[in-house]
BAFI-3210 file (N, C-alpha, C; in Angstrom, 3 decimals, decimal comma, padded with zeros to 6 digits):
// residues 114
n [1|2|3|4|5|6|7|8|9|10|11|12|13|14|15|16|17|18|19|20|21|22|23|24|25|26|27|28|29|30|31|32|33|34|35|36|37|38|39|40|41|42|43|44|45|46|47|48|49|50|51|52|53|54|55|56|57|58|59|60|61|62|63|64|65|66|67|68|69|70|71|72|73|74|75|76|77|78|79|80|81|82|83|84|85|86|87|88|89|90|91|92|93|94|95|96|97|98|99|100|101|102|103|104|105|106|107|108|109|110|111|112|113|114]
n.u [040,210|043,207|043,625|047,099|048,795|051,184|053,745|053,471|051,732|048,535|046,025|043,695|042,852|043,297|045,232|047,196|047,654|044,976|043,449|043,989|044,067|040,685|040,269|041,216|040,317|037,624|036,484|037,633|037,039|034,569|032,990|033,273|032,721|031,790|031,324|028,817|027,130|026,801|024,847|025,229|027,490|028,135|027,501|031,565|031,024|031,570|032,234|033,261|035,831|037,302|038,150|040,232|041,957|042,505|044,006|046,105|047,397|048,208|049,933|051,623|052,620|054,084|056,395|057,429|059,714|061,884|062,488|060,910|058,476|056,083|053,238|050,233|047,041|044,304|040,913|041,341|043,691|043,374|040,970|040,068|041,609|040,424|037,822|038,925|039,364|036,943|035,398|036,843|036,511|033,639|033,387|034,573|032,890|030,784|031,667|032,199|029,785|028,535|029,674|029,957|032,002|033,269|031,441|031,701|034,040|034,161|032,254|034,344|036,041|034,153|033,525|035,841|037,134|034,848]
n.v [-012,258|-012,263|-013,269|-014,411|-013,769|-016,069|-014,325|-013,204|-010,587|-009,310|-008,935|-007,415|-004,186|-004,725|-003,851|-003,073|-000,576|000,893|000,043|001,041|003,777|004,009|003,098|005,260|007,779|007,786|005,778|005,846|006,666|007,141|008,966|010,336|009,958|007,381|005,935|007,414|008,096|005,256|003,721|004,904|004,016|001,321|-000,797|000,458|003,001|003,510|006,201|006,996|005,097|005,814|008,111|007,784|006,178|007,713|009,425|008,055|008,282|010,624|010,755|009,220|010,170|012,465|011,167|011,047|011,429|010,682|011,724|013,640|015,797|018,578|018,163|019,728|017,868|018,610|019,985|020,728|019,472|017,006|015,869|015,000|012,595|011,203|010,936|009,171|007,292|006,400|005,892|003,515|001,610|001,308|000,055|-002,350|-003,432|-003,814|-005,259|-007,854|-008,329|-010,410|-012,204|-010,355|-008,789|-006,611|-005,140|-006,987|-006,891|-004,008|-004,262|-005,476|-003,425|-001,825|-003,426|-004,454|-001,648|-000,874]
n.w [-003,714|-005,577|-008,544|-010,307|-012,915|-015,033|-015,618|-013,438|-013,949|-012,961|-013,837|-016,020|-014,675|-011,900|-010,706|-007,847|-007,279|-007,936|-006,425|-003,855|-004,625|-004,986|-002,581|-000,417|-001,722|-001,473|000,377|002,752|005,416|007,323|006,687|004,164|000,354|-000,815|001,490|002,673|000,542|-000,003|-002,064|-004,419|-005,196|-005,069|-008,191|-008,008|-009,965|-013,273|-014,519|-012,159|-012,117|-014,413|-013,867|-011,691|-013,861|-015,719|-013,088|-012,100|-015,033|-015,478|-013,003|-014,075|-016,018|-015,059|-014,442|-017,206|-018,076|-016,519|-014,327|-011,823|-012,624|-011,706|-012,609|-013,122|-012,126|-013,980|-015,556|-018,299|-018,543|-018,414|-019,570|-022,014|-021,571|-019,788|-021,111|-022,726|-021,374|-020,286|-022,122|-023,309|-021,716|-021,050|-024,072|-023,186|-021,461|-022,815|-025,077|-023,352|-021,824|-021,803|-020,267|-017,498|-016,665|-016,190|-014,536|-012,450|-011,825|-010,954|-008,978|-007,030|-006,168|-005,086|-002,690|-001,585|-001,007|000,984]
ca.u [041,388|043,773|045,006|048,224|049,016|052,106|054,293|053,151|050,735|047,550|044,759|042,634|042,231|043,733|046,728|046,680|046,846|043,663|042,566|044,586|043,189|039,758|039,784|041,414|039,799|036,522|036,292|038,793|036,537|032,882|032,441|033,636|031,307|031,491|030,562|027,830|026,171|026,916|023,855|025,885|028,825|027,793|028,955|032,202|031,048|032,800|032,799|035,045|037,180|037,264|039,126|041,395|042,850|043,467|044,687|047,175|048,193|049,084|051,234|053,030|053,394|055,001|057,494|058,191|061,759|063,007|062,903|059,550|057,841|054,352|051,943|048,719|045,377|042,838|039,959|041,868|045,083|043,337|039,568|040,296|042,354|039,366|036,968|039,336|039,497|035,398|035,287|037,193|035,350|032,471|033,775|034,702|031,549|029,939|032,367|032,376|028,377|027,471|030,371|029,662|033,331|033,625|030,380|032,463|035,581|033,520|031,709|034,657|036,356|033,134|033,038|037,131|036,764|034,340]
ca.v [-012,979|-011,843|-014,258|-013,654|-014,602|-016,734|-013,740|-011,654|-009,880|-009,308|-008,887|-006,191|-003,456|-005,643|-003,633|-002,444|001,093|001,257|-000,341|001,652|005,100|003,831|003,422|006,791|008,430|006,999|004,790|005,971|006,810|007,189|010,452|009,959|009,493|005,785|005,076|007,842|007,329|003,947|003,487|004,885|003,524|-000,298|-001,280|001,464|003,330|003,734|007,301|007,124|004,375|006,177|009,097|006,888|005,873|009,503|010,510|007,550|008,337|012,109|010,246|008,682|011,447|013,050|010,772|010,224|011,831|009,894|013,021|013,951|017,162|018,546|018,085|019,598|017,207|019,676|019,355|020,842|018,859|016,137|015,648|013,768|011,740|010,692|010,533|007,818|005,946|005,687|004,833|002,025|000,956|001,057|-000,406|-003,160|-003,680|-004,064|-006,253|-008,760|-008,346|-012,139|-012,669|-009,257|-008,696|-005,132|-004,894|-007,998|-005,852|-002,894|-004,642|-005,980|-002,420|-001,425|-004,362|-003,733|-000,343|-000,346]
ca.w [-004,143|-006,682|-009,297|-010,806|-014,512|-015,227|-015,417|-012,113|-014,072|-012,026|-014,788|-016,247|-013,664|-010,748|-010,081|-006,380|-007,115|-008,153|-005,458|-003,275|-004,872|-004,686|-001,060|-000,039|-001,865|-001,672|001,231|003,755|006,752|007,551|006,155|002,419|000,035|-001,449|002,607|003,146|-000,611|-000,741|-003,081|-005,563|-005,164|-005,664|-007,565|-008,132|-010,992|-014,506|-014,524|-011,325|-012,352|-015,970|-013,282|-011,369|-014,754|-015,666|-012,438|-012,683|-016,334|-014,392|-012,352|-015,226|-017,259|-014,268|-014,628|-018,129|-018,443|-015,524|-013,572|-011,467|-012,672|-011,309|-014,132|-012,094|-012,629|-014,035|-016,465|-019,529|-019,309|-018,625|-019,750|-023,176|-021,153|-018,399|-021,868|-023,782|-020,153|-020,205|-023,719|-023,361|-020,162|-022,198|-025,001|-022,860|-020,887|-024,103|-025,813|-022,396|-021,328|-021,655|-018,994|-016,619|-016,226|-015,724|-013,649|-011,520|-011,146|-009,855|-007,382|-006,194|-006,003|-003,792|-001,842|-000,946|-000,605|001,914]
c.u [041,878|044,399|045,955|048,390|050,394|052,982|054,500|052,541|049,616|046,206|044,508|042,575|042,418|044,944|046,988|047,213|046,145|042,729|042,181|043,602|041,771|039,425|040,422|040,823|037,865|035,795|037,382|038,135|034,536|032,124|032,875|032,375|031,007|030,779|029,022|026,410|027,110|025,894|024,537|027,375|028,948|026,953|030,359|031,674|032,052|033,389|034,046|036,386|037,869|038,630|039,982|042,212|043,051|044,052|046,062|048,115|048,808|050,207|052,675|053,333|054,138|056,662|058,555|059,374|062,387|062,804|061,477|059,489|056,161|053,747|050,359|047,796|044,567|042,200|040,977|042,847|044,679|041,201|039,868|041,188|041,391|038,501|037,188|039,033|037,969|035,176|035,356|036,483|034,082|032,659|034,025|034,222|030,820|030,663|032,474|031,471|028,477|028,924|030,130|031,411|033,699|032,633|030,849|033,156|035,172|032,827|032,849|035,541|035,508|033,557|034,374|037,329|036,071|034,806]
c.v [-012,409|-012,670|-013,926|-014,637|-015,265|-015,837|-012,453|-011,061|-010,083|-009,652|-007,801|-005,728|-003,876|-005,055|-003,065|-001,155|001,250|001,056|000,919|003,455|005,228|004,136|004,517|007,786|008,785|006,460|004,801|005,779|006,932|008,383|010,820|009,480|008,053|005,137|005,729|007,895|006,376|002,882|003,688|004,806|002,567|-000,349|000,356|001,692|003,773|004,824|007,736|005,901|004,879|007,163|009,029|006,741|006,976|010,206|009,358|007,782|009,666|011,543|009,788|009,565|012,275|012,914|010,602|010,618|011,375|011,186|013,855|015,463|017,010|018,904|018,538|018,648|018,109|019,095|019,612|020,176|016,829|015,058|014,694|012,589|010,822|010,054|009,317|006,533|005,268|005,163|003,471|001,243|000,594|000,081|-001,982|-003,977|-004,586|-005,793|-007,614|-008,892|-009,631|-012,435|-011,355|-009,257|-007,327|-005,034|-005,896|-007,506|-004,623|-002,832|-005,176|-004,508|-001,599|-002,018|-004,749|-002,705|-000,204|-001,138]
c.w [-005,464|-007,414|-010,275|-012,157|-014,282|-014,991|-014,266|-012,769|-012,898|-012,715|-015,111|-015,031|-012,384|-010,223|-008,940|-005,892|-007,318|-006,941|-003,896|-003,736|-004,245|-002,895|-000,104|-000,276|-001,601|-000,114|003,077|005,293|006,479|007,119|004,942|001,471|-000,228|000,075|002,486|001,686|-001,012|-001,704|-004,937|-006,499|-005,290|-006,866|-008,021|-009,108|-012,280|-014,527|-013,048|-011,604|-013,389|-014,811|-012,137|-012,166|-014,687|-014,965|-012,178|-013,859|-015,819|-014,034|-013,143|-015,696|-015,961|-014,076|-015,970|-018,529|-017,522|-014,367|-012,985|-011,791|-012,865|-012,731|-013,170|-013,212|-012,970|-015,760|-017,696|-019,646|-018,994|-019,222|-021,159|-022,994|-020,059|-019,899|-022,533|-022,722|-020,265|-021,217|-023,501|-022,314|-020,958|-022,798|-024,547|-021,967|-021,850|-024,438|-024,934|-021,456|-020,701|-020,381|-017,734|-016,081|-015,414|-014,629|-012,205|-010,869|-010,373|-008,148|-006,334|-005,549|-004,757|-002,622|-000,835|-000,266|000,124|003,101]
res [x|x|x|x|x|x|x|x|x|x|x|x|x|x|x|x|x|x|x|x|x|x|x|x|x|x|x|x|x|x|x|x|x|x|x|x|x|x|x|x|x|x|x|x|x|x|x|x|x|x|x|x|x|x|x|x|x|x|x|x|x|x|x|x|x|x|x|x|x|x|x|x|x|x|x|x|x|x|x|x|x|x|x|x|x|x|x|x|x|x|x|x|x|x|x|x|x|x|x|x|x|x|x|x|x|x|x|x|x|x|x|x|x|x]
***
């Protein structure tokens, strides 16, 4: 279930491209990995959600003049851009332990995704 804030927001990490990524990339068929190591895929791990965000922020920056241009995904144009994403993941693991929030949102990313 997805609950929506007062203004159609979704929440933290609730926005259903992510979800959407996750399970294409991830979860599509029976021969992907999140199905065939699904040991290490429950719950989604940070370091792939860390590169979801970054291959989203691609997407944006593709757009940001109004006007689509290919920005390729590769490590150099975007690796300090995947590193700030885990940080903060981190950062916000940490900071929201005693509730398991992030570790919540992952499992439910798995538990969609498959």
């Amino acid at each position: 279930m997805v609950t929506h804030l007062e203004d159609g927001r979704r929440g933290f990490l609730k926005a259903p491209i992510i979800q959407k990524i996750v399970n294409t990339m991830w979860f599509a068929n029976k021969h992907d990995d999140g199905v065939l190591f699904h040991n290490h895929f429950k719950p989604f791990p940070y370091p792939a959600l860390a590169l979801v965000l970054a291959a989203i922020e691609c997407c944006i920056d593709e757009w940001m003049t109004g006007t689509r241009t290919d920005i390729p995904f590769t490590i150099q144009e975007y690796r300090a851009t995947y590193e700030s994403h885990l940080k903060c993941l981190q950062a916000f693991e940490e900071a929201t332990k005693a509730y398991n929030v992030l570790p919540g949102i992952c499992m439910r990313l798995y538990e969609v995704g498959r």
